[in-house]
KELOTI-521638 format. One record per residue (C-alpha): residue number from 1; residue in three letters; chain; x, z, y. Coordinates in nm, 2 decimals. Last residue first. Layout:
<atoms>
- num:residuo:cadena:x:z:y
- NUM:ALA:A:X:Z:Y
...
</atoms>
This chain:
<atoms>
- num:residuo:cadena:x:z:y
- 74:UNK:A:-2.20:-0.15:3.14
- 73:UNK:A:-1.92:0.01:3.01
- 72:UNK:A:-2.08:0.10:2.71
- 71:UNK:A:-2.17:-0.16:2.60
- 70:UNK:A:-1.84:-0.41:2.65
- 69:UNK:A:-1.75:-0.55:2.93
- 68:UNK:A:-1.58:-0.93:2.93
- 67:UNK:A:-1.25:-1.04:2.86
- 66:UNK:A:-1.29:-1.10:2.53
- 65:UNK:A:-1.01:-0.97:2.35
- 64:UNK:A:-0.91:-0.74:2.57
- 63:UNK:A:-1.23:-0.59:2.63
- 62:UNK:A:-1.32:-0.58:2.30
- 61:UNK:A:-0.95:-0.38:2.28
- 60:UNK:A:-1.08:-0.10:2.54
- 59:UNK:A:-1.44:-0.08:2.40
- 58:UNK:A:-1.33:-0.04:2.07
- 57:UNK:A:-1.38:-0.29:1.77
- 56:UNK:A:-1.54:-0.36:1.48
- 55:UNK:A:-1.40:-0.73:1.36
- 54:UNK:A:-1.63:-0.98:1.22
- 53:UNK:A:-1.59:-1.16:0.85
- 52:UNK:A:-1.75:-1.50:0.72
- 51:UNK:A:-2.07:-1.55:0.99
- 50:UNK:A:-2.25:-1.85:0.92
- 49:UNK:A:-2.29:-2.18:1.08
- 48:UNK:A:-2.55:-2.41:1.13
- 47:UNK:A:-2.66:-2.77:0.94
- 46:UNK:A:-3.03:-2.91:0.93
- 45:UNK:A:-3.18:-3.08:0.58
- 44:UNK:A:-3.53:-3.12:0.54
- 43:UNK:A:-3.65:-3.18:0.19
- 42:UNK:A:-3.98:-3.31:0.07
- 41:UNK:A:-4.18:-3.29:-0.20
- 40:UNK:A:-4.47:-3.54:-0.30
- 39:UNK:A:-4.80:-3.39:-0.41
- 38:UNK:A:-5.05:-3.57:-0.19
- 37:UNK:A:-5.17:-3.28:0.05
- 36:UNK:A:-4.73:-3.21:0.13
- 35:UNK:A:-4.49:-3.00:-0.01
- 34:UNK:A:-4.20:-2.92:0.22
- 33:UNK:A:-3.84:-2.79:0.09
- 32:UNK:A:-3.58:-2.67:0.32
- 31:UNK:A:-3.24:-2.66:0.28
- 30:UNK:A:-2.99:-2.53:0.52
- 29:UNK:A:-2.66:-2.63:0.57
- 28:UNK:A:-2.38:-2.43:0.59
- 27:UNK:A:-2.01:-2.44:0.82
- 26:UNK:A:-1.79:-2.15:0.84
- 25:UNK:A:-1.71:-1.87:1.09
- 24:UNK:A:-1.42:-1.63:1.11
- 23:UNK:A:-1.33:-1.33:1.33
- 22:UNK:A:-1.68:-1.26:1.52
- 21:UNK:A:-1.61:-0.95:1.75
- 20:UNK:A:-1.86:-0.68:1.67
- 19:UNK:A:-1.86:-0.40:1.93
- 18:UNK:A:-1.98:-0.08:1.77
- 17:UNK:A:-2.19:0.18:2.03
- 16:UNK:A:-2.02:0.53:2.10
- 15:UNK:A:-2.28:0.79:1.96
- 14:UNK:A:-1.96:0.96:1.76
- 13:UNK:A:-1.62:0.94:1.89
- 12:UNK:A:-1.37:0.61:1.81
- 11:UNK:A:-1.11:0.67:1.57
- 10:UNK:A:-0.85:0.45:1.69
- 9:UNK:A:-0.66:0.15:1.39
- 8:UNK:A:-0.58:-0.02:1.71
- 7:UNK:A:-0.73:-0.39:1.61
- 6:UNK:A:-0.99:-0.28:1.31
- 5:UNK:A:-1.11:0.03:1.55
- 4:UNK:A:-1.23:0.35:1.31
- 3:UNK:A:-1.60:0.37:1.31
- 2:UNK:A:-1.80:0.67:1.46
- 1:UNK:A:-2.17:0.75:1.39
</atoms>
């Protein structure tokens, strides 16, 4: 399936693997919520991040972004 770069705006051609380039991040914390033998609830708290918005991009401009290989290069 082909995808249309988000940087160059180049239709890229079919079978040609998507490199996602992570635009935006944001901060969430996780809640989880343990009940134990004796009835009581508890919470457990831990903090991450989550993805907002990621750029498709072609193997020549994931390259330039990131300096490394992309996929299909490899």
């Amino acid at each position: 399936m082909s995808y249309i770069c988000d940087n160059c705006g180049k239709n890229t051609p079919p079978n040609v693997p998507c490199n996602k380039l992570v635009v935006e991040t944001r901060p969430k914390t996780y809640v989880q919520v343990h009940k134990d033998k004796a009835g009581f609830v508890r919470e457990t708290r831990t903090h991450g991040t989550e993805i907002v918005k990621e750029a498709k991009l072609c193997s020549s401009c994931f390259t330039l972004k990131t300096g490394k290989l992309s996929d299909d290069h490899r």
